[in-house]
One Martini backbone bead per residue (centre of mass of N, CA, C, O) as a GRO file, in nm:
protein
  116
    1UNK     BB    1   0.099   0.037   0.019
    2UNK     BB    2   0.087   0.314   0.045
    3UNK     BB    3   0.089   0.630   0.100
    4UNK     BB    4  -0.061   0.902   0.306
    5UNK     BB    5  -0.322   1.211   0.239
    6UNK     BB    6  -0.467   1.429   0.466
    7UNK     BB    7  -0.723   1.683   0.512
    8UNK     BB    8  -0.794   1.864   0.789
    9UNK     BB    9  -1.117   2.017   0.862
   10UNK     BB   10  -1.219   1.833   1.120
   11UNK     BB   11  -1.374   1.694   1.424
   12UNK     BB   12  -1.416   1.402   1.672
   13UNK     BB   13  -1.506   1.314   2.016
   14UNK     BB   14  -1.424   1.059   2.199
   15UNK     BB   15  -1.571   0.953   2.548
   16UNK     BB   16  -1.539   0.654   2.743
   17UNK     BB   17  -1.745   0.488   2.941
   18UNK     BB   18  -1.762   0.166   3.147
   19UNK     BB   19  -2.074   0.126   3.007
   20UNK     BB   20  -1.961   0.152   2.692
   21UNK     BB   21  -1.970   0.026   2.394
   22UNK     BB   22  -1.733  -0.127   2.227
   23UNK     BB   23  -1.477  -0.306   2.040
   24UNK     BB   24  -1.307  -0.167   2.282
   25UNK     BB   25  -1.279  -0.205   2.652
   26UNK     BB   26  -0.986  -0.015   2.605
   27UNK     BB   27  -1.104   0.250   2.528
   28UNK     BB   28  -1.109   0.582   2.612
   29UNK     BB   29  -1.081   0.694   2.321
   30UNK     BB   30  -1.169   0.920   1.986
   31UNK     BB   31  -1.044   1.026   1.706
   32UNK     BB   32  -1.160   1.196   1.456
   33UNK     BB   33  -1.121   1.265   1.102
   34UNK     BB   34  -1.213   1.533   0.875
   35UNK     BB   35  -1.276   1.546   0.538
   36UNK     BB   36  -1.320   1.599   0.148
   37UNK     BB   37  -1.338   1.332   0.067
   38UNK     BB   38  -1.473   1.043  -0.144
   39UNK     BB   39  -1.583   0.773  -0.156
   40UNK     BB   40  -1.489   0.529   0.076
   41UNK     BB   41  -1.341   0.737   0.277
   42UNK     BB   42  -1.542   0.962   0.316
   43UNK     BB   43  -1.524   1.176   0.605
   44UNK     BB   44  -1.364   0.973   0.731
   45UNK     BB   45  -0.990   0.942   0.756
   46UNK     BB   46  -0.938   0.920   1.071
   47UNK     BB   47  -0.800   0.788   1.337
   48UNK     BB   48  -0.735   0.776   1.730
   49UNK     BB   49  -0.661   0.607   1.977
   50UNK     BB   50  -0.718   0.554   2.295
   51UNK     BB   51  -0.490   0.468   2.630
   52UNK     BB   52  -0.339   0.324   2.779
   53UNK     BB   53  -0.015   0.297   2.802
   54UNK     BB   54   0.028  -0.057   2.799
   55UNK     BB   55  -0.191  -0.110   2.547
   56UNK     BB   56  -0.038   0.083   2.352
   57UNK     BB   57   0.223  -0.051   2.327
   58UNK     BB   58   0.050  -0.299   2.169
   59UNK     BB   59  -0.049  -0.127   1.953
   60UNK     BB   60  -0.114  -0.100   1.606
   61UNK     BB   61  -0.078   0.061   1.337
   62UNK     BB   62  -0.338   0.100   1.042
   63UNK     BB   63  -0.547   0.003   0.809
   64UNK     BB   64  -0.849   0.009   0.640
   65UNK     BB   65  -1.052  -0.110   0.398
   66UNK     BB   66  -1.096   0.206   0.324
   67UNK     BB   67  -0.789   0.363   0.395
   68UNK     BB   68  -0.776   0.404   0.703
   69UNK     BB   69  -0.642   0.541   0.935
   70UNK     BB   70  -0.530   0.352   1.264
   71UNK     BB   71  -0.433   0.483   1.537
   72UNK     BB   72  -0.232   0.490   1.879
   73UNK     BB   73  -0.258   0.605   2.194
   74UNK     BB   74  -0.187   0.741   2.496
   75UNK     BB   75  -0.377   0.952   2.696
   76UNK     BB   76  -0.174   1.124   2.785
   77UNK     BB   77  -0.173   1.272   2.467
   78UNK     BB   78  -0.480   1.425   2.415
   79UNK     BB   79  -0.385   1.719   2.444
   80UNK     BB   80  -0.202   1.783   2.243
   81UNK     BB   81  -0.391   1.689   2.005
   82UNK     BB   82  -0.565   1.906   2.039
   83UNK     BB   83  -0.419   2.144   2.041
   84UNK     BB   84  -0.310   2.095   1.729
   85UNK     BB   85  -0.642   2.139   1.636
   86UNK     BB   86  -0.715   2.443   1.777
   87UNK     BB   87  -0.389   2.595   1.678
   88UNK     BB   88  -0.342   2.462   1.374
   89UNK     BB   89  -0.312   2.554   1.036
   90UNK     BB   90  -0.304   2.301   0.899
   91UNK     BB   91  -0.391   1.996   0.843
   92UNK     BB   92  -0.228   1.618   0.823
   93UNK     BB   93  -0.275   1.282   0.756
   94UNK     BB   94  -0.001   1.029   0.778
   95UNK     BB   95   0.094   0.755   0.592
   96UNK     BB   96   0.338   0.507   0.654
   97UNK     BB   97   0.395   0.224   0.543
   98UNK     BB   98   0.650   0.115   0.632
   99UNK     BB   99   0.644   0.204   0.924
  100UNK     BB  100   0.311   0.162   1.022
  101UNK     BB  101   0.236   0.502   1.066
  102UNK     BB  102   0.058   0.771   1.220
  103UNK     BB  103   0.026   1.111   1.148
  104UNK     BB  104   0.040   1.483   1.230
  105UNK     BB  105   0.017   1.764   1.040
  106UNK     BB  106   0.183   2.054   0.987
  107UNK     BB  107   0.274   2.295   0.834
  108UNK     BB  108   0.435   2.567   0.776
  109UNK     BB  109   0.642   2.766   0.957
  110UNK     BB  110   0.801   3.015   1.115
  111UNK     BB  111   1.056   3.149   1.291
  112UNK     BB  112   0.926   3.248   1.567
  113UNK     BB  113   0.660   3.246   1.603
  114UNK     BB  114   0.348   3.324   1.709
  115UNK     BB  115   0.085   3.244   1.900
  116UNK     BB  116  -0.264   3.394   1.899
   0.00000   0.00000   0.00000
């Protein structure tokens, strides 16, 4: 399979209490990204779900049958990804097929710039 990248546009987060029915009794949380595809990809293009730190180290990152990434991180990590989404623009949902790892980027940014 190729690499991937998809631009996001907006997003949905998901957040399961202890008596949520979900496919995978571990996952504490996941964000959708949402982008401009035409099925059978969009409009979710990209997803990663949290777990536990123990739990997330045993997750693989993966394609699904849509072609859609599917990544996994420790829940300690989605305040940093929240932030990401709320304050960089563009930002671009990246599978490289090699290492078999979804990641998020931004744009270019100059040196030095401050958030505003």
């Amino acid at each position: 399979m190729p690499n991937l990248s998809y631009n996001v546009i907006a997003y949905r987060v998901h957040f399961y209490g202890r008596s949520q029915m979900t496919s995978d009794k571990y996952k504490k949380a996941a964000i959708f990204f949402i982008g401009n595809e035409e099925p059978p990809i969009g409009p979710v293009v990209a997803r990663i779900s949290f777990y536990s730190s123990d739990i997330a180290e045993s997750k693989q990152d993966s394609v699904d049958a849509r072609g859609r990434p599917e990544g996994h991180m420790a829940i300690d990590e989605i305040n940093a990804i929240l932030d990401m989404l709320r304050y960089e623009k563009p930002i671009r949902v990246f599978w490289d097929d090699a290492a078999k790892r979804l990641s998020l980027e931004t744009g270019q940014e100059p040196v030095g710039e401050q958030e505003t």
